[in-house]
C-alpha positions in Angstrom: -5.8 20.8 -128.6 -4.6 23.8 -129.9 -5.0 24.8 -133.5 -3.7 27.6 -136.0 -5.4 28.5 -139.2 -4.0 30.6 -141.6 -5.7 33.3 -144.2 -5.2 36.5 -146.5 -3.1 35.1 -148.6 -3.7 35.4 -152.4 -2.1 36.6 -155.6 -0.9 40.1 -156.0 1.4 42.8 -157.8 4.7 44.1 -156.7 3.9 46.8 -154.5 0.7 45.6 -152.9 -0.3 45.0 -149.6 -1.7 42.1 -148.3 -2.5 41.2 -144.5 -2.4 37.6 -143.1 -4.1 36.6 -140.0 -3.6 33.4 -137.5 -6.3 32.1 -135.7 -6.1 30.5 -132.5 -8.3 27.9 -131.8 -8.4 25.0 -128.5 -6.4 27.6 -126.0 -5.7 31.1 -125.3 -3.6 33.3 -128.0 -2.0 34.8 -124.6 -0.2 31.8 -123.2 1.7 31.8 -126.9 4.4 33.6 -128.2 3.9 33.7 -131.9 6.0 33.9 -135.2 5.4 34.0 -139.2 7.5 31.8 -141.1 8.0 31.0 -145.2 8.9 28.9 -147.8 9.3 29.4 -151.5 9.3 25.9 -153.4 13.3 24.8 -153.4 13.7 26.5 -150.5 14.4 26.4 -146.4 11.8 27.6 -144.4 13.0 30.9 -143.1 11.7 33.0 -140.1 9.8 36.2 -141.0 8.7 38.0 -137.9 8.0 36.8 -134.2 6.0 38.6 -131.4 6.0 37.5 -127.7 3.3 37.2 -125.2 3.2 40.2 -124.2 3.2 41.9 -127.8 6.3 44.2 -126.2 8.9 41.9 -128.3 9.2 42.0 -131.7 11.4 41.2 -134.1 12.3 40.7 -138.1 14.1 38.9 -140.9 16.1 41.6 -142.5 14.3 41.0 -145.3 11.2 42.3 -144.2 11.9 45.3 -142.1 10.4 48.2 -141.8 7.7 46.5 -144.8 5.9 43.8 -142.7 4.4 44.0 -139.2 3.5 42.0 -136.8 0.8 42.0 -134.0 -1.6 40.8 -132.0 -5.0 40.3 -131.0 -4.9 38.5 -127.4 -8.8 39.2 -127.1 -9.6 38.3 -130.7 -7.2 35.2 -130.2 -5.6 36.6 -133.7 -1.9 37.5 -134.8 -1.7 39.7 -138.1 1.0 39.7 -140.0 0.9 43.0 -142.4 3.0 43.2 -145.6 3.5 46.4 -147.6 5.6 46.6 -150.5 5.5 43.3 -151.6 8.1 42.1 -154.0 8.2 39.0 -156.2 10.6 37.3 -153.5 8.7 37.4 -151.1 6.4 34.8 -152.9 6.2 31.6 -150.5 4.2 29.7 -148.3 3.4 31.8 -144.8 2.8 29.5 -141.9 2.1 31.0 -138.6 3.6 29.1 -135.2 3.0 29.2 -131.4 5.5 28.5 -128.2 3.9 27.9 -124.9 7.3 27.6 -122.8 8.8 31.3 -123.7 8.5 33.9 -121.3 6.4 37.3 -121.6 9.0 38.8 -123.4 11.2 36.8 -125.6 10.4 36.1 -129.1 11.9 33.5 -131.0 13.3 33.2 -134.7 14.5 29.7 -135.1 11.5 26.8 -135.9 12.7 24.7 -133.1 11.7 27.1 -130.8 7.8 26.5 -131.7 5.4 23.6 -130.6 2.1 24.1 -133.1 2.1 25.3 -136.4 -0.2 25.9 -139.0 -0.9 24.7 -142.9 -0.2 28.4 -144.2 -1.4 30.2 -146.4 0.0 31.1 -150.3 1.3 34.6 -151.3 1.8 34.8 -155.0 3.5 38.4 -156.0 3.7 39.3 -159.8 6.7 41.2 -161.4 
């Protein structure tokens, strides 16, 4: 059975950088196309960044471009998700997610589209 552990998050000022990583456990990181969700207390979840098997799809929340990266580690069986510049809304609850049934290329923004998930991780940015 497949499972996805989240860490790096933690509390931090407006500005910093923090990098979250997904680990893949029970099946290979390769057979998943993967994406990094949030949610801030009172909130909808709300899609982040997604990366497809092949790593030659990605895409972002508006939000978040050209400050946050995704990628992955097929060997490592990791996906990073890095964040520069972090402002205070981008405090929230990461979760990572994985999708067996895409294609090599596609990667998908919408929750629906994922089969596991995992408990996430906190990031807490100051003002």
């Amino acid at each position: 059975q497949v499972q996805l552990v989240e860490s790096g998050g933690g509390l931090v000022q407006a500005g910093a950088s923090l990098t979250l990583s997904c680990a893949v456990s029970g099946r290979t990181l390769g057979d998943y196309a993967m994406g990094w969700f949030r949610q801030a207390p009172g909130k909808e979840r709300e899609f982040v960044a997604a990366i497809s098997k092949s790593g030659g799809t990605t895409r972002y929340a508006n939000a978040v471009k050209g400050r946050f990266t995704i990628s992955r580690d097929n060997a490592k069986n990791v996906v990073y998700l890095q964040m520069n510049g972090l402002k205070f809304e981008d405090t929230a609850t990461y979760s990572c997610a994985g999708a067996r049934w895409p294609d090599q290329d596609s990667a998908m923004v919408v929750p629906p589209s994922y089969d596991v998930w995992g408990q996430g991780t906190q990031v807490t940015v100051s003002s």
